[in-house]
C-alpha positions as CSV (number, residue, x, y, z in Angstrom):
1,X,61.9,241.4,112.2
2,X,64.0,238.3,112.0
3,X,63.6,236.5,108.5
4,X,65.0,232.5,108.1
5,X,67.3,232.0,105.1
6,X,64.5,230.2,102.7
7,X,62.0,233.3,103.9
8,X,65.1,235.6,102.5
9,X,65.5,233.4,99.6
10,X,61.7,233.5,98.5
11,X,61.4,237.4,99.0
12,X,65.0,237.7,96.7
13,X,63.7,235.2,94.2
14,X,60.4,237.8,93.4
15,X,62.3,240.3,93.4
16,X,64.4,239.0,90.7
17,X,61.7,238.5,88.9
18,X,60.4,241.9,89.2
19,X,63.7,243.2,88.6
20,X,63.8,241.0,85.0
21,X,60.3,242.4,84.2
22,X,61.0,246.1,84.5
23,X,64.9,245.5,83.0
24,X,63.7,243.6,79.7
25,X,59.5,244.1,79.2
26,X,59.8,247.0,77.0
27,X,56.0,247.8,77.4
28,X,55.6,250.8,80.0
29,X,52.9,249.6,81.7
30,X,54.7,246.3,82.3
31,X,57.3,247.9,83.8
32,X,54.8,250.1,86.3
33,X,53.3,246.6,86.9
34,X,56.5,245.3,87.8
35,X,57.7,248.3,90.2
36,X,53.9,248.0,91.8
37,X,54.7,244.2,93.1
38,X,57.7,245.1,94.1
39,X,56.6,247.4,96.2
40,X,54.0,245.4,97.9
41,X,56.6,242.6,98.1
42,X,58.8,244.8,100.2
43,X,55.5,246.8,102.0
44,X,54.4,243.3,103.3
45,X,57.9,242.7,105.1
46,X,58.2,246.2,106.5
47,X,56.6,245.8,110.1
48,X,54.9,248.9,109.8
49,X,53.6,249.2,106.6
50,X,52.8,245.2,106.7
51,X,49.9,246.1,109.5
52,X,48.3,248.7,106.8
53,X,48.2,246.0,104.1
């Protein structure tokens, strides 16, 4: 899996965001939310999990 710089920067940029959700958002299920798109944002760039999504 070879990713470009601004594909990198994209994916890193989500994350963030995520990451700012689950660290701040005092509400629980906010913070599951958060956690759940993480997850598919890193699923999706996994070669082998990406074909199951």
């Amino acid at each position: 899996m070879n990713l470009t710089s601004s594909q990198l920067t994209k994916i890193a940029i989500a994350l963030g965001g995520c990451f700012a959700v689950y660290k701040f958002v005092g509400h629980p299920a906010a913070k599951a939310m958060a956690l759940g798109v993480a997850g598919v944002i890193v699923g999706k760039n996994v070669p082998y999990i990406s074909d199951a999504l």
